[in-house]
C-alpha positions as CSV (number, residue, x, y, z in Angstrom):
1,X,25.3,15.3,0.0
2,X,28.7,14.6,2.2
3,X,29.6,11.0,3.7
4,X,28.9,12.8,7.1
5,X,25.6,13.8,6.4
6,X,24.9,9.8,5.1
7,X,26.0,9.1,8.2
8,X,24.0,11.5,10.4
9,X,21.2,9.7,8.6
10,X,21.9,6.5,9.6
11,X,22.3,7.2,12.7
12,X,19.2,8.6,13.1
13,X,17.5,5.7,11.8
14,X,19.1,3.1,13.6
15,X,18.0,5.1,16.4
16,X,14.3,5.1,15.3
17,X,14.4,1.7,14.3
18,X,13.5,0.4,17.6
19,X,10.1,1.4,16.7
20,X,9.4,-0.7,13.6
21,X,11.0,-3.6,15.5
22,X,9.0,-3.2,18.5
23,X,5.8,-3.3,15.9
24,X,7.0,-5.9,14.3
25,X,7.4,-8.4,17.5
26,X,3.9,-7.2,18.5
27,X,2.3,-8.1,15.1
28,X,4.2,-11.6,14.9
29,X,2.1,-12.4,18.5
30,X,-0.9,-12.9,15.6
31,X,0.3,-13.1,12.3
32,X,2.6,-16.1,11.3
33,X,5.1,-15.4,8.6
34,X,3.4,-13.7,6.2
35,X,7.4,-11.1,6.5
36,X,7.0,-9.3,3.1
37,X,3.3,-8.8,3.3
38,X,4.1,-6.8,7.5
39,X,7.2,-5.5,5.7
40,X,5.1,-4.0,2.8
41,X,2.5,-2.3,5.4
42,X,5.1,-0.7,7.2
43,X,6.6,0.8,3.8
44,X,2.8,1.8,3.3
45,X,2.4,3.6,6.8
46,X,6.6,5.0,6.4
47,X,6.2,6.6,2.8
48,X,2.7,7.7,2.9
49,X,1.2,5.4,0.5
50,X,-2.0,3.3,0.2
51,X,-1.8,0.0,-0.4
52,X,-3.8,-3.1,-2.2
53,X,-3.7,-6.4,-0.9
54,X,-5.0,-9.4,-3.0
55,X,-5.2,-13.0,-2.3
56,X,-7.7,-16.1,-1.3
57,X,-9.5,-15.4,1.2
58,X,-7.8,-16.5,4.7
59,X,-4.6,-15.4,3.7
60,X,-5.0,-13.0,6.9
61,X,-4.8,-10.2,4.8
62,X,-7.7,-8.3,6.9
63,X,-6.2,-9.8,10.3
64,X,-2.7,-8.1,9.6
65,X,-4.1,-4.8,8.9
66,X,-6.5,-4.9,12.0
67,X,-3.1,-6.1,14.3
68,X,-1.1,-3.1,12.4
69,X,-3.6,-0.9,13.5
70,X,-3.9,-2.1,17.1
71,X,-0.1,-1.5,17.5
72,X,-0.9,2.5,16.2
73,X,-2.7,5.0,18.7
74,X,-4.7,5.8,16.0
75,X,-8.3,6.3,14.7
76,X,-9.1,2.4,12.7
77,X,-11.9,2.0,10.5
78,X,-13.2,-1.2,9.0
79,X,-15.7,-1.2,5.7
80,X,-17.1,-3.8,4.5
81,X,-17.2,-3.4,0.9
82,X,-20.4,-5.0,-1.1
83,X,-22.5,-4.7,-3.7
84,X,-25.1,-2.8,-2.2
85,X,-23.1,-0.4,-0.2
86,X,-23.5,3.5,-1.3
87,X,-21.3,6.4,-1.5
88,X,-22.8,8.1,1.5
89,X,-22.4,4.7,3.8
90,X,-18.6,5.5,3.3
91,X,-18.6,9.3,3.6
92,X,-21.3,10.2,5.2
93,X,-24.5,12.2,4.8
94,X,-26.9,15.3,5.5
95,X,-29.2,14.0,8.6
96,X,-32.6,16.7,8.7
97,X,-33.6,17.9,12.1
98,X,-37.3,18.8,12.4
99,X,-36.7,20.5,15.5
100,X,-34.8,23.6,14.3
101,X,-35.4,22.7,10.4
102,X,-32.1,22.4,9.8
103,X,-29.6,19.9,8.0
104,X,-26.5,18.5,10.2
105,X,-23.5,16.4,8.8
106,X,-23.1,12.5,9.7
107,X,-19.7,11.5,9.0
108,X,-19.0,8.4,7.3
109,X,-16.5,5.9,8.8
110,X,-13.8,7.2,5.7
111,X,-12.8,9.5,8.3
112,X,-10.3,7.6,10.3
113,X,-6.4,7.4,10.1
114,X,-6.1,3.8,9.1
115,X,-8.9,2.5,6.7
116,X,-9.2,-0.9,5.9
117,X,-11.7,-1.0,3.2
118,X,-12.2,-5.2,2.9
119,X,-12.8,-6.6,-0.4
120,X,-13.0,-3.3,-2.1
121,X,-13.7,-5.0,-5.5
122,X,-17.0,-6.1,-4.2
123,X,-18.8,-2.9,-4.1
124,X,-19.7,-0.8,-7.3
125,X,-18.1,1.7,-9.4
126,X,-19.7,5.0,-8.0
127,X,-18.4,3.7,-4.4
128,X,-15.3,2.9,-5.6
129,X,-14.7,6.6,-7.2
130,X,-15.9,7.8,-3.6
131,X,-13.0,6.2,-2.2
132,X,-11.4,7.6,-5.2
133,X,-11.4,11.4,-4.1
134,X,-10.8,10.4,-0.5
135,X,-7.6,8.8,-1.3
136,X,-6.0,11.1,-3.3
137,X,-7.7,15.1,-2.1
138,X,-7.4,13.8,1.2
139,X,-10.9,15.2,1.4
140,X,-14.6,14.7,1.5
141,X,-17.4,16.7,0.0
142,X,-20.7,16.2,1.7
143,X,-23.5,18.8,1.1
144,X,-21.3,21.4,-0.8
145,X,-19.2,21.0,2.7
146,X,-15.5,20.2,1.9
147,X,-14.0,18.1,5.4
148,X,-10.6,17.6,5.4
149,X,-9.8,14.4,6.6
150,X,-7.2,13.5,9.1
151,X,-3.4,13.2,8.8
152,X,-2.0,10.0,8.7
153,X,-4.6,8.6,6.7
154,X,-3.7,5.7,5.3
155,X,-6.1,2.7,3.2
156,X,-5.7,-0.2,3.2
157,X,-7.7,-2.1,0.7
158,X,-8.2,-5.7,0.1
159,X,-9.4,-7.8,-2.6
160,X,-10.0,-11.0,-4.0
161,X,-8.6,-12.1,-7.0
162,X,-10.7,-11.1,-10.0
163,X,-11.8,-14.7,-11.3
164,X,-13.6,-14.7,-7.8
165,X,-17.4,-14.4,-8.3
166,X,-19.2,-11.3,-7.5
167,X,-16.3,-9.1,-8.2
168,X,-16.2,-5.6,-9.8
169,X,-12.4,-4.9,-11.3
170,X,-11.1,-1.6,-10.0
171,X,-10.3,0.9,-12.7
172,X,-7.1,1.2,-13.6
173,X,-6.7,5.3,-12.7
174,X,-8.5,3.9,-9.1
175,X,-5.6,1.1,-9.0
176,X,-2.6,3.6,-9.6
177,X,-3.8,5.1,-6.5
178,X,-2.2,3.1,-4.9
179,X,1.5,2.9,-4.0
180,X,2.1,-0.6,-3.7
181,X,0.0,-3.8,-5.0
182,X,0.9,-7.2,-3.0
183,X,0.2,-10.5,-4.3
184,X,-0.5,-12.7,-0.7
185,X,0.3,-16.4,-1.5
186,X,-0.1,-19.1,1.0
187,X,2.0,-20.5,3.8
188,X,4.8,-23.0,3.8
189,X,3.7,-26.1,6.0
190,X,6.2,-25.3,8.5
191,X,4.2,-22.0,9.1
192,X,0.9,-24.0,8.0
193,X,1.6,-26.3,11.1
194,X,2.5,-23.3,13.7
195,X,-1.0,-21.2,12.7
196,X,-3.0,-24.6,13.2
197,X,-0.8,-25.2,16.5
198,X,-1.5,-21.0,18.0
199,X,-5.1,-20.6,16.4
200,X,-7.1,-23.9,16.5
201,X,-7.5,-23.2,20.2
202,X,-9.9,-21.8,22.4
203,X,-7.2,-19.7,24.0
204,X,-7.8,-16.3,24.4
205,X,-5.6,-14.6,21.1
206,X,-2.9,-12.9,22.0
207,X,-3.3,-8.7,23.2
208,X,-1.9,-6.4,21.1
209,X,-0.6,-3.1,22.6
210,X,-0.8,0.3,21.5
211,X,3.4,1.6,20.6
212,X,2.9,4.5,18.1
213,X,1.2,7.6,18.4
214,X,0.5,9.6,15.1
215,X,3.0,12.2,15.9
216,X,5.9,8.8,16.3
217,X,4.2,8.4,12.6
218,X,4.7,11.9,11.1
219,X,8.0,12.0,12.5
220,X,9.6,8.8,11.2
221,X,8.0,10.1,7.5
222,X,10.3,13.0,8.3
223,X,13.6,10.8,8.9
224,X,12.5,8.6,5.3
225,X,12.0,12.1,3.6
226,X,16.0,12.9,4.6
227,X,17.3,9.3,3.3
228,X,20.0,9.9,0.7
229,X,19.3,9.0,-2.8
230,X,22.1,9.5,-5.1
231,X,21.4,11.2,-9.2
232,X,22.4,7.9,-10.4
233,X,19.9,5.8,-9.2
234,X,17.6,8.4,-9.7
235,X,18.3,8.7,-13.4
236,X,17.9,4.1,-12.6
237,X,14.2,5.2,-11.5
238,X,13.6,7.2,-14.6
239,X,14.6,4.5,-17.0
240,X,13.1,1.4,-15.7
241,X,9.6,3.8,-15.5
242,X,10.4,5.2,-19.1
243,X,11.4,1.5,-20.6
244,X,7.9,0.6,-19.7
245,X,6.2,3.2,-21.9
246,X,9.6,3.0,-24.8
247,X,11.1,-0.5,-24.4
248,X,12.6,0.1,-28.1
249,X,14.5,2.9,-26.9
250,X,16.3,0.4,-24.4
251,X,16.3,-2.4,-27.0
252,X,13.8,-4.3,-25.4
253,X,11.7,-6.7,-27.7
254,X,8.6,-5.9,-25.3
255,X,6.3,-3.3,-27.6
256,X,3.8,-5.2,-28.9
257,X,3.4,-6.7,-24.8
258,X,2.6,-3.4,-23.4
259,X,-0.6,-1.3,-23.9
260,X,0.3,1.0,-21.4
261,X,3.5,1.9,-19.4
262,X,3.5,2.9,-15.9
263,X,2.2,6.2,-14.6
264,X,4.7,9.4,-13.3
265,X,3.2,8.3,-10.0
266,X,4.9,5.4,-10.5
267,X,8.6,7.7,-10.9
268,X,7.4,9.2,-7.2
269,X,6.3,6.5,-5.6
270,X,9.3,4.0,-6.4
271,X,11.4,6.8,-4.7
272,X,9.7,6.8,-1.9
273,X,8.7,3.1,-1.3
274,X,12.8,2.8,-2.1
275,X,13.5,5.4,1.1
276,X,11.0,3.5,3.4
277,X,12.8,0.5,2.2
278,X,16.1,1.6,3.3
279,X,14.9,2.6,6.5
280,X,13.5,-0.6,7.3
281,X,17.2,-2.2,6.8
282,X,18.8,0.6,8.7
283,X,20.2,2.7,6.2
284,X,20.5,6.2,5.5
285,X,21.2,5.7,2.1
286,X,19.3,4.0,-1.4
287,X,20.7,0.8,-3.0
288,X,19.6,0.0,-6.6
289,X,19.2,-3.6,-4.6
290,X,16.4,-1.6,-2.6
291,X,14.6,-0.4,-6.0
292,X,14.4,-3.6,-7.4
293,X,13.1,-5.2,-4.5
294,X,10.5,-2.9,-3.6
295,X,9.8,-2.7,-7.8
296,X,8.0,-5.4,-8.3
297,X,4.8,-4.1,-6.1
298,X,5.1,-0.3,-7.1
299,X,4.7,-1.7,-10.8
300,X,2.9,-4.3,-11.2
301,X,-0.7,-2.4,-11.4
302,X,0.8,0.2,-13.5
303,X,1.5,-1.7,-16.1
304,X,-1.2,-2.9,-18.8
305,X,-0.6,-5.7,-20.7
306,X,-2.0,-6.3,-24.2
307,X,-3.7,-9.2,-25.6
308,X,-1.2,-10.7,-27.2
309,X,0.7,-10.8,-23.8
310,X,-1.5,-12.8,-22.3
311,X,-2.1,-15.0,-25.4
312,X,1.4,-15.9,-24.6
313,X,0.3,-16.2,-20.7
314,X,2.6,-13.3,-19.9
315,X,1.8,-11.4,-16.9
316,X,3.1,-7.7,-15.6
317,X,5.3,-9.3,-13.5
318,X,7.3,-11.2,-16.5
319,X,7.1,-8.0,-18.8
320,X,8.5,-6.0,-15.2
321,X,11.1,-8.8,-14.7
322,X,12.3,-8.6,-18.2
323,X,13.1,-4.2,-17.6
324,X,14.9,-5.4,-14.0
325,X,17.1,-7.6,-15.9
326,X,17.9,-5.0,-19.1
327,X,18.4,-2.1,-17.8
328,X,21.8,-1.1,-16.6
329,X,22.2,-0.8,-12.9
330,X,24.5,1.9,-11.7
């Protein structure tokens, strides 16, 4: 690709970026801090991808979806995930009508364009396949029926961490799913202070206001699809996905720590996550800088550790950390 053409790009995204910024200023009337975890859900909504969120509860993990969603003319949908929810509460289900002896279709609230499926390690296995389908076919088969289900459509799941009682651990082909996994941590004090000063009130919370239709969506996907990424750091990709499955080839002593490398979805989403990135910053164009920071939550569900890693209290993130540092960025 020409220097003109990088440049075309850019234009067009600083031109588009009033968007994201508007959205941004809209979400901070709720959230407080909390930048890389509204950063993360725009690269989610940008690049197409689902994504996890896990932390303690009232981390406002399930507030800044439902204020993302509120700033989207879109169709939202909260579940509540628990243990005695069924596959057909989330899809939906044949409904019999003695009156004409006939069977009619009652879709289930999966069909939305942003789902926020809360504490989706509470509920059990055969729900969590459900979602399973729905995530990746981008359709739902009730009755021999296949729906389609609408475009964007988006989840956006939360859970608790997995020492938490009454949790069922996601299966790892479930977890790669998704594109990006974000670790929530809590607040500094100075943002600690500012959430007790806006929210232990009996103010009214703040209104949030619809900015983006669906087709602003599909179009802004269009303008991350077109940002430049250059063979070399695609080959950079490639070998920080590939070191994870061969560290010996790359002379890294990390073999016995890995029982399983990262996924090719991993390859594909990394790309895209690293175009969505971009865009947030205003460029046209991937840095390896943009890889790297957007690595870390692209990877760190792909990656199984063994037991020996954690007998050494390694987690993915020190085995991921270890392939950022080796590998040789162009």
């Amino acid at each position: 690709m020409e220097n003109n053409d990088v440049r075309q790009i850019t234009e067009k995204v600083k031109e588009e970026s009033f968007f994201i910024n508007n959205v941004t200023s809209e979400i901070a009337k709720v959230i407080v801090g909390q930048q890389y975890l509204v950063e993360r859900l725009l690269i989610g909504l940008l690049a197409n991808g689902h994504i996890l969120l896990e932390g303690v509860p009232g981390l406002a993990k399930t507030t800044s979806v439902i204020t993302l969603a509120k700033t989207i003319q879109a169709k939202y949908q909260r579940i509540q995930f628990t243990p005695d929810l069924l596959p057909a509460d989330l899809l939906g289900t044949q409904i019999y009508n003695p009156q004409d002896g006939k069977f009619s279709v009652r879709k289930g609230p999966i069909f939305g364009n942003i789902i926020l499926a809360d504490e989706i390690n509470r509920a059990p296995a055969k729900v969590q396949s459900a979602l399973l389908e729905c995530m990746q076919e981008k359709e739902v088969t009730i009755g021999g029926e296949t729906f389609f289900l609408d475009d964007p459509f988006l989840v956006l799941a939360t859970q608790n961490p997995i020492e938490q009682e009454g949790t069922y651990p996601l299966p790892e082909a479930q977890v790669d799913r998704f594109m990006l996994k974000l670790k929530i941590t809590y607040p500094n004090k100075a943002e600690e202070r500012e959430i007790l000063d806006r929210v232990a009130t009996t103010a009214a919370p703040a209104e949030i206001k619809p900015l983006i239709s669906t087709d602003d969506i599909k179009r802004l996907r269009g303008i991350v699809n077109d940002i430049y990424i250059d063979d070399k750091i695609k080959d950079y990709i490639v070998d920080i996905v590939d070191a994870s499955r061969h560290p010996e080839t790359y002379q890294l002593q990390l073999e016995e720590f890995i029982e399983f490398g990262a996924s090719p979805r991993a390859t594909i989403y990394l790309t895209t996550a690293s175009k969505a990135y971009a865009f947030l910053q205003g460029r046209g164009y991937v840095t390896p800088q943009d890889v790297k920071t957007i690595g870390m939550d692209v990877l760190r569900h792909r990656i199984i550790i063994s037991y020996e890693a954690e007998a050494e209290e390694m987690t993915p993130e020190d085995v991921i950390q270890k392939i950022f540092d080796h590998i040789e960025v162009p």
